[in-house]
C-alpha positions in Angstrom: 79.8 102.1 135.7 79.8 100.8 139.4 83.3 100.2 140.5 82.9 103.5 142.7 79.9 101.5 144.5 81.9 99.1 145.3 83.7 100.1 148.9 82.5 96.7 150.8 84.8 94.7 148.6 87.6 97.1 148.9 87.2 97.4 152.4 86.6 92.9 153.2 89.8 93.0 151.1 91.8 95.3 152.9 90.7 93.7 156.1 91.6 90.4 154.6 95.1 91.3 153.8 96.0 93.2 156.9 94.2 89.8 159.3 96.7 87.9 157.3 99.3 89.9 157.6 99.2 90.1 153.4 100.1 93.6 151.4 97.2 93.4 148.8 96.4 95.1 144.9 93.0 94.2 144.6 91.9 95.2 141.2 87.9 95.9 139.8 86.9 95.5 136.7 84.0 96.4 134.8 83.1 96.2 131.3 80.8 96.3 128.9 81.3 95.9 125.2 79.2 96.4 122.1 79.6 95.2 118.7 77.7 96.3 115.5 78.0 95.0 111.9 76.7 96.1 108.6 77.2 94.3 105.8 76.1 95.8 102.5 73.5 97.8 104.5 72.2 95.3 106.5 72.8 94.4 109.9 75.0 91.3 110.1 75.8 91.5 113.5 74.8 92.6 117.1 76.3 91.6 120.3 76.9 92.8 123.3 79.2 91.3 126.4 79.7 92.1 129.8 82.5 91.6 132.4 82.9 92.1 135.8 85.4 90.2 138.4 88.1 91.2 141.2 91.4 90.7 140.7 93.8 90.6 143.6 97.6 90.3 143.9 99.1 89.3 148.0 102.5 90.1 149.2 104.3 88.3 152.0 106.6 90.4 154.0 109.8 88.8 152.5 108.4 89.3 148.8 106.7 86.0 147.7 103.9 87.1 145.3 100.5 85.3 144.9 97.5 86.1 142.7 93.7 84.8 142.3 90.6 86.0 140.8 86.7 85.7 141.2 84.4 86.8 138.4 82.0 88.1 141.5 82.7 91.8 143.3 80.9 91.0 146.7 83.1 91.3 150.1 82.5 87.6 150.5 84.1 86.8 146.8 86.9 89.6 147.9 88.0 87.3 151.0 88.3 84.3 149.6 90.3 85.7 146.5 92.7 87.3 149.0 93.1 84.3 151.2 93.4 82.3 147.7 96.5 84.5 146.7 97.7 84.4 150.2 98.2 80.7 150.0 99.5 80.8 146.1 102.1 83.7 147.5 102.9 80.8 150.5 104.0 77.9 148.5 105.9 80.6 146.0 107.6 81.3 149.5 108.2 77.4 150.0 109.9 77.0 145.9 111.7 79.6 146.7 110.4 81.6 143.9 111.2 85.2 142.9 110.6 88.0 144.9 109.9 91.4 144.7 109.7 94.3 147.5 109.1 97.7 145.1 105.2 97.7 146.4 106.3 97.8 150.2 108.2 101.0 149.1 105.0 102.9 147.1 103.5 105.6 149.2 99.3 106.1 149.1 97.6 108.6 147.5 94.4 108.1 149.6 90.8 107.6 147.4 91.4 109.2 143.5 87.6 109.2 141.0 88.7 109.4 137.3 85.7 107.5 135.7 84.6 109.6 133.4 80.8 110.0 131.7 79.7 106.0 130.0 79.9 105.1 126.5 77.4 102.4 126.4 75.1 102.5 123.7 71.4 102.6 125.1 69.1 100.1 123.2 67.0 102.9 121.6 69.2 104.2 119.4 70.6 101.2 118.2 68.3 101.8 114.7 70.1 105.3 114.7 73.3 104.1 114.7 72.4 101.2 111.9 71.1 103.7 109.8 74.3 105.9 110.4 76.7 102.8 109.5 74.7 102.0 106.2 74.9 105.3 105.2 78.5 105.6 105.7 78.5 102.6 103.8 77.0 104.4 100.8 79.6 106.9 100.7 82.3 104.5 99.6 80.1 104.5 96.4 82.0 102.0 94.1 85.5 102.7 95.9 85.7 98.7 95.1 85.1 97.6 91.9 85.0 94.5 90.2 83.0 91.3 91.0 81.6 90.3 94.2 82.0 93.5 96.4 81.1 93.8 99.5 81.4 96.1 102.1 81.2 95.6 106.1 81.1 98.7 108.4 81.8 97.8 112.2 81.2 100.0 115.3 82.6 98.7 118.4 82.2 100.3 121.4 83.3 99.6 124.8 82.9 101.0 128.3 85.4 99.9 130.8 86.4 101.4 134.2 88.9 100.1 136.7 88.9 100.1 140.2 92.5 99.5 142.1 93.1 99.7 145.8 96.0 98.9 147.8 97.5 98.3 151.3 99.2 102.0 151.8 95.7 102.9 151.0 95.8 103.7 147.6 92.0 104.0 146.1 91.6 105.2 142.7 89.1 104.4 139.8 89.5 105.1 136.2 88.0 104.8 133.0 89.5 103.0 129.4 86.7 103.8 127.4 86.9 103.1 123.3 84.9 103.6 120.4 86.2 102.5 116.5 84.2 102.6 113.3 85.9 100.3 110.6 85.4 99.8 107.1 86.3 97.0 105.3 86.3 96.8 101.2 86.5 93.6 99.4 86.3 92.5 95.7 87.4 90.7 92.7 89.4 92.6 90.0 90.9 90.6 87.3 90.4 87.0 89.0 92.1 88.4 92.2 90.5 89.1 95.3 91.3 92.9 96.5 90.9 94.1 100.2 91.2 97.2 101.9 90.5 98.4 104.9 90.4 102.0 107.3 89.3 102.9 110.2 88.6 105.6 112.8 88.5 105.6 116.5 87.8 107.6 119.5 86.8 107.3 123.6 83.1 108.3 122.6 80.6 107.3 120.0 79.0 110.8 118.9 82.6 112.1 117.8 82.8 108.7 115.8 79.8 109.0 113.9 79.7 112.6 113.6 79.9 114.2 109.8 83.5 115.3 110.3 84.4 111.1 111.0 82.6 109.1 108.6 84.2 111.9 106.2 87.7 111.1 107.3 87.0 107.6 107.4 85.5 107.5 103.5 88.5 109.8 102.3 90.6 106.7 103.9 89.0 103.9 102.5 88.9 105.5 98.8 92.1 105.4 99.2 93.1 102.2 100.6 90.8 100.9 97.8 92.4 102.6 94.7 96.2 101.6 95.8 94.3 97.8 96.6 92.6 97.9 93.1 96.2 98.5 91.2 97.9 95.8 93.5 95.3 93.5 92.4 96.4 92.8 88.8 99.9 93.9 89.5 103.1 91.4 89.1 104.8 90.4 92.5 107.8 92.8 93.8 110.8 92.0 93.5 112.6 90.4 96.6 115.6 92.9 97.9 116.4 95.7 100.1 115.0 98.7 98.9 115.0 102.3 100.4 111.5 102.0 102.1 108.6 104.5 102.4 105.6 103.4 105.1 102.8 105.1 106.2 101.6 105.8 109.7 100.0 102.5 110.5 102.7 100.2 109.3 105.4 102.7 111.6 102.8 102.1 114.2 103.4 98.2 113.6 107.3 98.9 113.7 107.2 101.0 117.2 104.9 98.4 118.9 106.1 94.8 117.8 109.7 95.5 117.0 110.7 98.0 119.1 108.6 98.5 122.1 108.2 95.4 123.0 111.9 94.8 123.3 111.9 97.3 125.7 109.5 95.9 128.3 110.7 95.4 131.4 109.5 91.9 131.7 111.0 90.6 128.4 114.0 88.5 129.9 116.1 87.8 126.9 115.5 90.5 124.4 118.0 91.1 122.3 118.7 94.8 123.6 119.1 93.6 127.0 122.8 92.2 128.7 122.4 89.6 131.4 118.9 90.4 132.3 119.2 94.6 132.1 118.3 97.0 129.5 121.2 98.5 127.3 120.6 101.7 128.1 123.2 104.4 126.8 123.6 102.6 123.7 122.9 104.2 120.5 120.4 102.7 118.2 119.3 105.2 115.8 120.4 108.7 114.1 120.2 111.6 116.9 116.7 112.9 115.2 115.1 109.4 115.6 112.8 109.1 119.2 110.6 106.6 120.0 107.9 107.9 122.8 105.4 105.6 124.7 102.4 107.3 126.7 98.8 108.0 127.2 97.3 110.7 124.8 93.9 112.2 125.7 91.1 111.3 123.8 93.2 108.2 122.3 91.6 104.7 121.9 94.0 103.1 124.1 94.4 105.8 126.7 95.5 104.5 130.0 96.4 107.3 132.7 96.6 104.6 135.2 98.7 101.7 135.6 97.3 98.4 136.7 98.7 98.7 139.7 97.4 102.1 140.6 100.3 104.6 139.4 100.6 106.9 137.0 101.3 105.9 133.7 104.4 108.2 132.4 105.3 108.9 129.2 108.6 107.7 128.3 111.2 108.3 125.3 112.5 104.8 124.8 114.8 105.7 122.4 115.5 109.8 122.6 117.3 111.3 120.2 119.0 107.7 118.8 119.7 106.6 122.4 118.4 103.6 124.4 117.5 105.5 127.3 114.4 103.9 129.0 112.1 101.1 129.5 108.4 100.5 130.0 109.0 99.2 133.8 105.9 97.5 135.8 106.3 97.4 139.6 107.0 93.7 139.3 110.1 93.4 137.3 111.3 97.1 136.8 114.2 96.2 139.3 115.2 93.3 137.6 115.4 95.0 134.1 117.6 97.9 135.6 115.1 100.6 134.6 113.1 102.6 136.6 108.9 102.4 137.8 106.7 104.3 134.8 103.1 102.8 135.6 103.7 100.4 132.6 101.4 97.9 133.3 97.8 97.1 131.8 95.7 94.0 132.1 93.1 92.9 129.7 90.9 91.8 132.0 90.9 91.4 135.8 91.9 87.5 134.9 95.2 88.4 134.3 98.4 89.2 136.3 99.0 92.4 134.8 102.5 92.9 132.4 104.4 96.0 131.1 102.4 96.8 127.6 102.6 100.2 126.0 99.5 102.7 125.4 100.1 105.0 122.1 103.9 104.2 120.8 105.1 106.5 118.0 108.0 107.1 116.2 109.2 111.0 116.2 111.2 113.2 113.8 113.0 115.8 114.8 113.8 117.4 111.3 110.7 115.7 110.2 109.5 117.8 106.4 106.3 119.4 106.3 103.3 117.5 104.0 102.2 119.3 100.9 97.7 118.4 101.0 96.6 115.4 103.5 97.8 113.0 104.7 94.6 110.6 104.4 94.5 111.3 100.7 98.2 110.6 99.6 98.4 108.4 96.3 101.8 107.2 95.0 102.5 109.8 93.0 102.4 112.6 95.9 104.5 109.9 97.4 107.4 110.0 95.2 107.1 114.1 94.6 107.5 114.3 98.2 110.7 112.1 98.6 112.2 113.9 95.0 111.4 117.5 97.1 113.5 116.2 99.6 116.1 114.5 97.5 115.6 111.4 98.4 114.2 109.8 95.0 117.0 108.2 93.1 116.2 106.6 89.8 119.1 104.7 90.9 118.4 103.6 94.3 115.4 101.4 94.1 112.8 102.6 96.3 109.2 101.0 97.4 106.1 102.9 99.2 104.5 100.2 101.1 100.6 100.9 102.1 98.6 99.5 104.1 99.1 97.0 107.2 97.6 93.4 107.6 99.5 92.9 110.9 102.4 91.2 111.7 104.6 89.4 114.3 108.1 90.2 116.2 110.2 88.2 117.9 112.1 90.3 121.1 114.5 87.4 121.8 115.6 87.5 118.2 115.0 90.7 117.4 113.4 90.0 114.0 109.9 91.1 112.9 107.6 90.2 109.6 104.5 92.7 108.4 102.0 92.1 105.7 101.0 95.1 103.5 98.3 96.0 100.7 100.3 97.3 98.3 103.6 98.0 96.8 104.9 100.9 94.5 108.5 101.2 93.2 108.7 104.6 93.2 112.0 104.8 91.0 110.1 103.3 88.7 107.2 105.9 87.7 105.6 104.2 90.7 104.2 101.1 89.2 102.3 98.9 91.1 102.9 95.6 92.7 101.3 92.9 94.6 101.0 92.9 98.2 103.9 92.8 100.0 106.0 91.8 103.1 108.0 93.4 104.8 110.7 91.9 107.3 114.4 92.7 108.8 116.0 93.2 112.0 114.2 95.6 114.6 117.8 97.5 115.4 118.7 97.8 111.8 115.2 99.1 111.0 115.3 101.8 113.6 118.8 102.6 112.9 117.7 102.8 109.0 115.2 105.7 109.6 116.4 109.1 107.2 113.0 111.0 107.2 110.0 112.0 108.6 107.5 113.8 106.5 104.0 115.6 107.2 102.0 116.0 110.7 102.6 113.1 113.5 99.4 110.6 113.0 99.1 108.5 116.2 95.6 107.2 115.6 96.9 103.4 114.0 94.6 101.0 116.5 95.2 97.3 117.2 94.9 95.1 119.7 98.3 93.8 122.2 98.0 89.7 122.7 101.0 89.3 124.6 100.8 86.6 126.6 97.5 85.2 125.1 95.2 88.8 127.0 94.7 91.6 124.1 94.7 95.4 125.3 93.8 97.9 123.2 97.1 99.6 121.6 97.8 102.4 119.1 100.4 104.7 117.8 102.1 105.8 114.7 104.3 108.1 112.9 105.0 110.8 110.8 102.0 110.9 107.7 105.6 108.9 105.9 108.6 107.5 107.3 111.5 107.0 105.0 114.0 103.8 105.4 117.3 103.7 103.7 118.1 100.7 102.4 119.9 98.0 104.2 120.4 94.3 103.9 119.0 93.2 106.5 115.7 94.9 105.6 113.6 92.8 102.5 110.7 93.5 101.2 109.0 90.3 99.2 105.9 89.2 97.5 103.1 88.6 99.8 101.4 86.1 97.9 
């Protein structure tokens, strides 16, 4: 990557700014993406993308805020984007818009290299890694059965690196490299179709598709397929409140949609906010329950640097049941009541960047240990886990949700909805059922939360669209999290 080559365009920025009497953030970007598909061994799909463009937020000296872009990274394209924000951050002065002083207050840290070795994939071994994907492929064996299977193996790999300099001379460049091989399982059992899907993910291709990977990922996607394949021809779930069981990925969901998010500093109306500020102090959960947002290295969506050229912390939302931070940007940290913790990411140097969270996961304290692995957990090992424990009642009806086909949250109502694979009422010699949903209130979910059990497993993946610009996210859980039941938690048929 280049943005380290790129001094003229810092430097006709800088100038820029400081002829105009502007405080700048000028922001580099470049990336470059790659996308291979397999389908049933052969290749469906090849693609590659590339992005590169300048960024660049203006401050006057009373706070107005402008920003403008230019998809070009020469000192000539660097002016005119400054002097382009300069005249946005103008008429924001003339409406009287909202202000904000916090960058006027940031001290510099002078010129800082992070960008680390690339991740492209060079054209030559392109065949290699085909070859690698189909054989992958051919480990899933007949994982799927039924009529019409078909299997698709993805590899997407991208090499991005950021470049952010600023008035008080602030220079630093980093890299947000990611790498994710995905399988995805379909067929028909019984006249209904049956997916499943796993994945694993990294910051570099060769640990990816190494043995040790594709292993994992197989030993996933066996399993995802077997609990699929007995939801296929399984009766619909009950609708009700049940005492819940959910794996890492569908905790991952939880931690980022409906809990995270109402913690962003930017979120103006979230239900866990009171005229504007965060609630912090308030309990929300039992005193072993923590929530934790920040970068882990080697993680797909590893940020160590904000968008705005600070550190990115890592925070305890919620520590030890309280509400006790917030994912603060240097925009609208003030205005939330919470402190600066490097929150902010941008999808692409198009965008004004916004508080988003890196790896969120939920945390245990008095979490159980895991008897075998957490990849290979059916049902049954399930439901001995929770009756080790004490917490399988015949009476209490209880439901082990797996897998995760996404969802939505709402933070200004507080409410969230998630699709799953598969349901098993455990109670109930853990008989199948249909895919499910799974909905409630984010404060009663997180209050709900009894049990942790096996390893923490922060490797769930997805993709942040707030606002419309996707970042890469991820997170997770304990290998189970345990949910008493509560009214206003339902789970319901899917279909």
């Amino acid at each position: 990557m280049t943005v380290d080559q790129r001094d003229d365009a810092v430097e006709a920025a800088l100038a820029a700014a400081r002829a105009l009497g502007l405080y700048v953030i000028l922001r580099i970007q470049e990336r470059r993406e790659r996308r291979l598909v397999v389908v049933d061994g052969g290749v469906e799909r090849q693609r590659t993308s590339r992005v590169t463009g300048i960024g660049v937020h203006t401050l006057t000296p009373d706070g107005s805020v402008g920003f403008a872009s230019a998809d070009d990274v020469t000192p000539e394209a660097a002016r005119i984007a400054v002097a382009q924000a300069g005249e946005m951050a103008e008429a924001a002065r003339q409406l009287n818009a909202a202000r904000c002083h916090a960058p006027f207050d940031l001290e510099g840290t002078g010129r800082v290299r992070m960008v680390g070795p690339s991740t492209e994939i060079a054209e030559p071994i392109v065949a290699e890694l085909t070859r690698v994907l189909a054989e992958a492929q051919l480990t899933i064996g007949d994982a799927m059965p039924g009529e019409g299977r078909t299997a698709r193996t993805a590899l997407l790999v991208v090499d991005e690196a950021w470049r952010v300099a600023r008035s008080d001379g602030t220079d630093v460049s980093f890299g947000t490299p990611r790498v994710s091989l995905r399988h995805d399982l379909t067929g028909r059992v019984g006249g209904t179709i049956a997916r499943a899907s796993a994945n694993v993910s990294g910051v570099d291709v060769s640990s990816v598709v190494s043995a040790a990977s594709v292993t994992r990922l197989t030993r996933r996607a066996a399993r995802a397929a077997a609990d699929a394949r007995l939801a296929a021809g399984a009766p619909a779930i009950r609708s009700g409140s049940y005492r819940v069981v959910i794996r890492h990925a569908l905790a991952k969901g939880l931690a980022h949609e409906a809990i995270g998010h109402l913690c962003e500093s930017d979120i103006d109306g979230s239900v866990w906010m009171r005229q504007g500020k965060l609630r912090i102090g308030e309990r929300l959960a039992r005193e072993t329950v923590s929530v934790v947002d920040g970068p882990l290295v080697g993680d797909y969506a590893c940020q160590s640097i904000s968008a705005n050229g600070l550190p990115r912390q890592t925070v305890a939302l919620v520590d030890r049941g309280i509400l006790s931070a917030g994912l603060g940007d240097l925009f609208s940290a003030g205005q939330a009541g919470v402190p600066i913790t490097g929150a902010c990411r941008a999808a692409s140097f198009r965008d004004r960047p916004t508080p988003r969270m890196t790896n969120i996961r939920i945390e245990v304290a008095d979490a159980s240990p895991l008897a075998g692995e957490p990849d290979d957990l059916a049902p049954e090992d399930v439901a001995t886990a929770l009756e080790r424990l004490g917490l399988l009642d015949r009476n209490q009806p209880t439901v082990y949700l797996t897998g995760y086909r996404g969802g939505t949250a709402h933070p200004r109502r507080g409410d969230f909805v998630f699709g799953t694979d598969a349901a098993f009422e455990l109670n109930d010699g853990c008989a199948p059922r249909a895919p499910a949903s799974f909905s409630g209130l984010a404060g009663r979910a997180l209050a709900s939360i009894v049990a942790g059990i096996g390893p923490l497993c922060t490797d769930a993946i997805g993709t942040c669209n707030k606002d419309g610009s996707g970042v890469a996210s991820s997170g997770g859980s304990h290998a189970l999290l345990v949910l008493d039941a509560d009214p206003d938690l339902i789970v319901t048929s899917a279909r």
